[in-house]
C-alpha positions, 0 to 999 in steps of 0.5 A: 427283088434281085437290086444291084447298086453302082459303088465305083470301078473295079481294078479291072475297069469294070464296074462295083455292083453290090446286091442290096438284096444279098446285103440286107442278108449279109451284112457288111464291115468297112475298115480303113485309118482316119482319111482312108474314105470310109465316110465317103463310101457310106455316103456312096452307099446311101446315096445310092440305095436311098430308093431301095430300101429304108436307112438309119444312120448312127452319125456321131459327128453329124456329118450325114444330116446333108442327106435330108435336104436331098434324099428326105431323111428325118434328123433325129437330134440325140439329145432326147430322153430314152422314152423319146428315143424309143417312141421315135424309132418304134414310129420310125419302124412303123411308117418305114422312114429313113432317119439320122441319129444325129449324135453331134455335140454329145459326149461319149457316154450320152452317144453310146447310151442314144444310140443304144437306146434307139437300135434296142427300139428298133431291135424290139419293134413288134413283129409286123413292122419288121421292114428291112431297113440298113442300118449304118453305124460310123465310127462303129468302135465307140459303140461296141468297144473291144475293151471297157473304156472311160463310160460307165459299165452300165452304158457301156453294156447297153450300146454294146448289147444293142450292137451285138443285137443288129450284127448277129439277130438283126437279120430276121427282124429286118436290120442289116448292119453296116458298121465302119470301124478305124481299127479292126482291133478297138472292135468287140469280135463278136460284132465284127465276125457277124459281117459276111461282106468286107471293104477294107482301106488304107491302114499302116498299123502290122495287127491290123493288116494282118487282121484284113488279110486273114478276114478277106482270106489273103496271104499274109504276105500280101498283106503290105498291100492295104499300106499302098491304097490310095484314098477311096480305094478299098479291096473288097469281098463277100457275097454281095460284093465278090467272090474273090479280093477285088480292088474297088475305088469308090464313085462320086456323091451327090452330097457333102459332108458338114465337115471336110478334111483340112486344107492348107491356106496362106497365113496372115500377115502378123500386126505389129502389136501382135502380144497386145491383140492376143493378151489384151480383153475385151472390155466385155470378154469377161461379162459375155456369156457362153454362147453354143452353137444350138441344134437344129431342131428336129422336126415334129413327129406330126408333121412326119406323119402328115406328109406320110399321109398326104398322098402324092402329087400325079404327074402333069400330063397333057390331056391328049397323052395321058395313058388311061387305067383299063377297067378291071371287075372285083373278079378280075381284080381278085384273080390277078391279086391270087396269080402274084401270090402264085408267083411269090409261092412259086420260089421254093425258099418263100415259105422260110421268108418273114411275112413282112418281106414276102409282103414288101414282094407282093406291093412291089410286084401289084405295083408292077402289074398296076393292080387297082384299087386300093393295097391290101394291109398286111392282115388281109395279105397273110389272110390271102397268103394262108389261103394259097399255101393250103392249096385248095382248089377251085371247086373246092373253095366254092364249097360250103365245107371250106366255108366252115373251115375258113371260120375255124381258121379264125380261132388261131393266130395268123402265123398259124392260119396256113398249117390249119388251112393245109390240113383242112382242104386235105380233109375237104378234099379226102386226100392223104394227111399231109407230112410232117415236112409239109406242115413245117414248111406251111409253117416256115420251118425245117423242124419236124418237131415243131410241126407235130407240136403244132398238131398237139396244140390244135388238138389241145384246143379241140380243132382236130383230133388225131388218129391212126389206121392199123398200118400206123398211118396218120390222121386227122379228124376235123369234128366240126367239120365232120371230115377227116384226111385219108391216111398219110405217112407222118415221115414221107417227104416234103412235096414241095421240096424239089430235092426230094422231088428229084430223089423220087 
C-alpha cells in the first residue's frame, strides 16, 4: 500500500511528499546544528505517519511524550530494570503500540544502556510479530558515538550494537530507522551509510558541510549552501523524498515541545537590598530537603492491554441512514478471502515479502472490500497463503488425494507449507516437477541452493523421495500418496517470473 505524507513546500512551490512505504524500506538520517529544526521535522514526521504505521521514539530529553495526549502513544519511563524494558517492548511489538522511551532526567550512560536495552528487544522480538514500525531516534550521536567517550565500554557497545542493529538488519524484521544527529561526524559510519534517504539543515562547521555535500551527491562547491538555510529548511534526497537535491521547508505541527528555544523577556527591576536577598539563607534553606521533579508515572501494561481489547465504539448514525451490511454465506465469504490472497499473489515481489507484511496487506485490503465476519490470524492466513502459492486448482481441491496432502503439509513448518504444498498438487495433477527457481520462490528466495536443500530435507523426513528418468530429468515421488510429478527440468526457469516469460 503506496502512502505518501505531506512534510511542507519544496523550493518550487510544490508540495514535499514522502513515501512512508519506501521509508520503511530505506531509512532515513536528519542532520542540522542545534536550532536548525531537527525536532520539528520529526514532529511533522510523526504527526503525520501516526495512522500509518506503528512508531518507537528514542526521546532523550523528553520532548515527544506531548504526542500521547493527541495521537495515543504509550510514555515508557526509562528508568526501569533491563527485564522490564524487555518485556515492555516484546509486549510493544506484539499488540503493535506506539510508545515513547522517555529518557528525561537519566544520565548518559543509563540513556544509552535503556535505549539499547529496549531496541535489542524489539530487534529480538519472535518472527510473527515482525509488524513494521518507524523507529525514531533524536540526538542519534549519544547512542551510536563515532568514538569512545566518558561511558563505560560495556554500555557503550551495547547502545551502539543495538543502533547498528536497527540501521543495517533492521529492515526484514520490520524496523525502519530514523535517526537524527547534530553533527555528521560524532556519528558511528557504519550506522549512518545504512540510511538511503537524507534531510540535511543548517550547519557551519567545513567537515560537515563537506561531509552533506558528498552524501547528497553535491559539488563541493556548493556546499557553502547548508550555512545559508533558515530554520526549518532542509535539502532533501533519497528514494522516499526525491531523486535529485531538493530544498524542502517543513510544515506546521499540531503538537508542542516540553521544551521551547529561548526567548529574550525584560529584566526585572534590581531591589535595593540586592547582596542581602542573594547571600542572606533561608531560615529553613539548610534543613529543606531536595525535592526533584518525579516522572510521570507510566501507565500499567494491563490497562494497555484492556483498551486494546475493548472493541471500538460504532459511530452514531441515525436509524434511517444507517448503511446495512449485505448478507454474505461461508461460501461467498471463503471465496472473496481467496480473490485478495490472488491479488496479493498477483505482484511478482509478494513472494520475497515477509509473512507479516504480506498479512498487514490482506487486513488492509478485507477491511477495504469489508470482508465480514471475523480476521483470520496470522496462523490461518499463511495456512490459506500456502494454499494459493501451490496453485491447485478447483477440481483438484475437491479430491480426496489433495486431502491427503494437505494432512501431510501438517508434518513441517509453516514457513515450508507452500514448498510442500507446490510440490504436491504437481504430483495430484501429474504435471511437470517443478524447478529449482520455482521452489525458491514458493519459498521467498533466489537460492537455487536453498531449494534443493529443501528437497533433501523432505526427503530425509520420509515426505518424498526423489528420482530421475533416463533423460536425467527430476522427479518427485509422494509414497503416501502414491503419486509422483511428471519429469521436470531441475534448471528451467521460474514460471512466475515474467523476465524469464519474456525471454521465452
Amino acid at each position: 500500500m503506496k502512502v505518501g505524507i505531506d512534510m511542507g513546500a519544496t523550493s518550487e512551490g510544490t508540495s514535499a511528499s514522502l513515501d512512508i512505504e519506501e521509508l520503511l524500506a530505506t531509512r532515513l538520517l536528519v542532520q542540522g546544528n542545534s536550532g536548525s529544526g531537527k525536532s520539528h521535522l520529526l514532529r511533522r514526521l510523526l504527526e503525520q505517519s501516526a495512522p500509518w504505521v506503528q512508531q518507537c521514539i528514542i526521546d532523550p530529553e523528553g520532548d515527544f511524550v506531548t504526542l500521547a495526549d493527541k495521537f495515543g502513544h504509550v510514555v515508557v519511563e526509562g528508568e526501569r530494570t533491563d527485564a522490564e524494558l524487555i518485556g515492555i517492548a516484546t509486549r510493544i511489538r506484539q499488540h503493535r503500540v506506539s510508545c515513547v522511551l522517555s529518557l528525561e532526567g537519566l544520565d548518559i550512560d543509563q540513556q544509552m544502556r535503556s535505549a539499547g536495552v529496549f531496541l535489542n528487544a524489539m530487534f529480538d522480538a519472535d518472527r510473527e510479530y515482525w509488524y513494521p514500525v518507524l523507529v525514531v531516534v533524536d540526538e542519534a550521536q549519544m547512542f551510536a558515538p563515532a568514538v569512545a567517550g566518558d561511558v563505560t565500554e560495556e554500555v557503550r557497545k551495547i547502545s551502539l550494537g543495538a543502533m547498528t542493529n536497527l540501521m543495517c538488519r533492521g529492515r526484514k524484521r520490520g524496523l525502519a530507522g530514523v535517526i537524527a544527529t547534530q553533527r555528521l561526524a560524532k556519528l558511528a559510519k557504519n550506522v549512518a551509510a545504512e540510511a538511503s534517504n537524507f534531510l540535511m539543515g543548517r550547519t557551519f562547521l567545513d567537515i560537515d558541510m563537506l561531509r552533506a555535500a558528498d552524501l547528497l551527491g553535491m559539488d563541493r562547491r556548493t556546499a557553502e549552501m547548508f550555512r545559508d538555510l533558515k530554520r526549518g529548511s532542509f535539502v532533501a534526497l533519497g528514494p522516499a523524498l526525491s531523486r535529485r537535491p531538493l530544498k524542502v521547508t517543513i510544515g506546521a505541527v499540531e503538537t508542542s515541545a516540553r521544551s521551547t528555544s529561548p526567548k529574550l523577556m525584560p529584566l526585572p527591576e534590581a531591589p535595593q537590598d540586592v547582596e542581602d536577598l542573594i547571600f542572606t539563607p533561608d531560615a529553613d534553606e539548610l534543613t529543606r530537603p531536595l525535592v526533584r521533579r518525579a516522572a510521570p508515572p507510566p501507565r500499567p501494561a494491563t490497562d494497555i492491554l484492556a483498551e486494546l481489547s475493548r472493541p471500538r465504539p460504532e459511530p452514531m448514525v441515525p436509524i434511517e441512514v444507517k448503511p446495512t451490511q449485505p448478507e454474505m454465506s461461508s461460501e461467498e465469504r471463503g471465496a472473496l478471502l481467496d480473490s485478495l490472497l490472488a491479488e496479493i499473489l498477483a505482484n511478482p515481489e509478494a513472494a520475497f515479502r515477509p509473512d507479516a507484511e504480506l498479512f498487514q496487506d490482506f487486513l488492509v485490503r478485507c477491511r477495504i472490500r469489508r470482508v465480514p465476519g471475523a480476521a483470520l490470524s496470522l496462523s490461518a492466513f499463511r495456512r490459506k497463503m500456502a494454499i494459493a502459492r501451490s496453485g491447485v486448482d478447483a477440481a483438484t481441491a475437491a479430491t480426496d488425494a489433495w486431502a491427503s496432502a494437505l494432512r501431510l503439509a501438517d508434518r513441517v513448518t509453516e514457513d515450508l507449507q507452500g514448498v510442500f504444498l507446490m510440490m504436491a498438487q504437481a504430483a495430484v495433477r501429474g504435471l511437470a516437477c517443478p524447478s529449482d527457481a520455482m521452489i525458491a520462490r514458493a519459498y521467498g528466495t533466489h537460492s537455487a541452493r536453498r531449494a534443493r536443500r529443501l528437497l533433501g530435507y523432505f526427503e530425509e523426513n520420509g515426505l518424498i523421495v526423489v528420482h530421475a528418468d533416463f533423460t536425467g530429468k527430476r522427479i518427485v515421488a509422494f509414497p503416501d500418496l502414491g503419486r509422483e510429478t511428471a519429469p521436470g527440468d531441475a534448471n528451467g526457469p521460474d514460471a512466475m517470473d515474467p523476465s524469464a516469460a519474456a525471454a521465452e
